[in-house]
C-alpha positions, 0 to 999 in steps of 0.5 A: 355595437358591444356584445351582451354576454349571458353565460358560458358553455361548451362547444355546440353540437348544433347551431343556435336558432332564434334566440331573442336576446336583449334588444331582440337582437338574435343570441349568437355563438362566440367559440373560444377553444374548448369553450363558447360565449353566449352574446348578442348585440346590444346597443348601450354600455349599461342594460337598465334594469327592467322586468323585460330585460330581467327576464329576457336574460334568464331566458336565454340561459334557461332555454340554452340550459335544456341543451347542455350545461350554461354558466350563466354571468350576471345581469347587464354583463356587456362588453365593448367588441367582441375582442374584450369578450376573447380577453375575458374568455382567455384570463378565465379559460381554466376556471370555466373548464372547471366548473364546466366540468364540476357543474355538468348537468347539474341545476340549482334548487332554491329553498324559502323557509319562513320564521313563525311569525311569534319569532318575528312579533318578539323581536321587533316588539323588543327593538320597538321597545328599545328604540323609543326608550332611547328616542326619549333619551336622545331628546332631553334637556340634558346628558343623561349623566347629569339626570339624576333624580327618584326614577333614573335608577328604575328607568335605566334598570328597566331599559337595561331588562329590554336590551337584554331580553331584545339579544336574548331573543336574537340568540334563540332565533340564530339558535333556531336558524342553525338547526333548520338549516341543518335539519334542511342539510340532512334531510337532502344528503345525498342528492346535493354536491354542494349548498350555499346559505345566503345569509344576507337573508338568514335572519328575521324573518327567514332563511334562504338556502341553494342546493346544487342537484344534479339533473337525474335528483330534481324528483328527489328533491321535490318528493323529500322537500314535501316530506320536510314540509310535512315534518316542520308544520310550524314552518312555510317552506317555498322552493323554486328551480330547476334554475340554472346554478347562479350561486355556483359560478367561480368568480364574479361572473362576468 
């Protein structure tokens, strides 16, 4: 059998009971020093991706987090025996110590901030514009630099104008995004230990923000969150948490 590991706490002040985790095989303790492992049993190498699964995971480590501070590992975190998860435990011990202790009692917010959607149109208008004109290129006869003719002069001005107003465009919306996400940042200091901007995310058509809150500010939160929203109607907010504090985890989690 190999162990499934969900995340890592601190030694238990009591037992476990019935946690069902992958598999619905019962969640069991793994201690390691100062630190303990959260594993089940699992009967395959690699956990295919399913809602249940998915969220048979996330379960485990919220109802785990009600009781103490968890560092949860990503999805489909298996190891072969329970010695490989004592090596893992062992090379990583420092690291989990800190961030034990810097993420204690602490939860994760996370933050959805919707683009107008005349940001969006511009932009893609533009690229749409772009694209085709360039499609039209690319399926000529010949190089367009042995093309020349009354019109090639005014078609390539013309071209030359969409690309520029296409990047101009782009630079006002990174323009527009910094200053969300600073007005976003001061709007929860004080109340936040640290943020992370996934800007994977943080272009057309929105921004995607985490905040790492400690346990005695989540009311905080939500009451300055709807004083955002109130301040920036032009905008949708979305927000979601208390999670635990997956984007702030040392290292590659798992």
């Amino acid at each position: 059998m190999y162990q499934y590991l969900y995340g890592i706490t601190k030694a238990f002040r009591r037992p476990i009971q019935d946690i069902l985790g992958i598999e619905n095989i019962r969640v069991r303790a793994l201690p390691y020093r100062e630190i303990t492992a959260l594993i089940s049993e699992v009967t395959m190498a690699k956990i295919p991706i399913s809602n249940e699964n998915v969220l048979r995971h996330a379960s485990v480590i919220e109802i785990l987090q009600k009781e103490q501070t968890v560092l949860p590992m990503r999805f489909s975190s298996v190891f072969k025996s329970g010695k490989e998860v004592f090596e893992f435990l062992n090379n990583r011990y420092a690291m989990f110590i800190a961030d034990l202790e810097q993420l204690h009692n602490t939860f994760e917010m996370g933050l959805r901030i919707i683009m107008r959607s005349s940001d969006v149109r511009n932009a893609q208008s533009v690229q749409s514009d772009i694209s085709g004109n360039v499609s039209k290129r690319n399926q000529a006869n010949a190089p367009q630099s042995y093309r020349f003719g009354k019109n090639s002069l005014s078609s390539g001005t013309a071209y030359l104008e969409r690309q520029r107003a296409y990047y101009t465009v782009l630079d006002e919306n990174k323009t527009s995004v910094q200053e969300i996400v600073s007005t976003c940042h001061a709007q929860f200091e004080g109340i936040y230990t640290k943020s992370q901007w996934d800007k994977g995310f943080s272009f057309l058509p929105g921004i995607s923000l985490n905040y790492l809150i400690h346990r005695d500010f989540l009311s905080e939160f939500r009451i300055r969150f709807y004083d955002l929203v109130a301040s920036l109607k032009e905008f949708r907010f979305l927000y979601s948490g208390p999670w635990p504090p997956y984007h702030f985890v040392s290292g590659d989690g798992g």
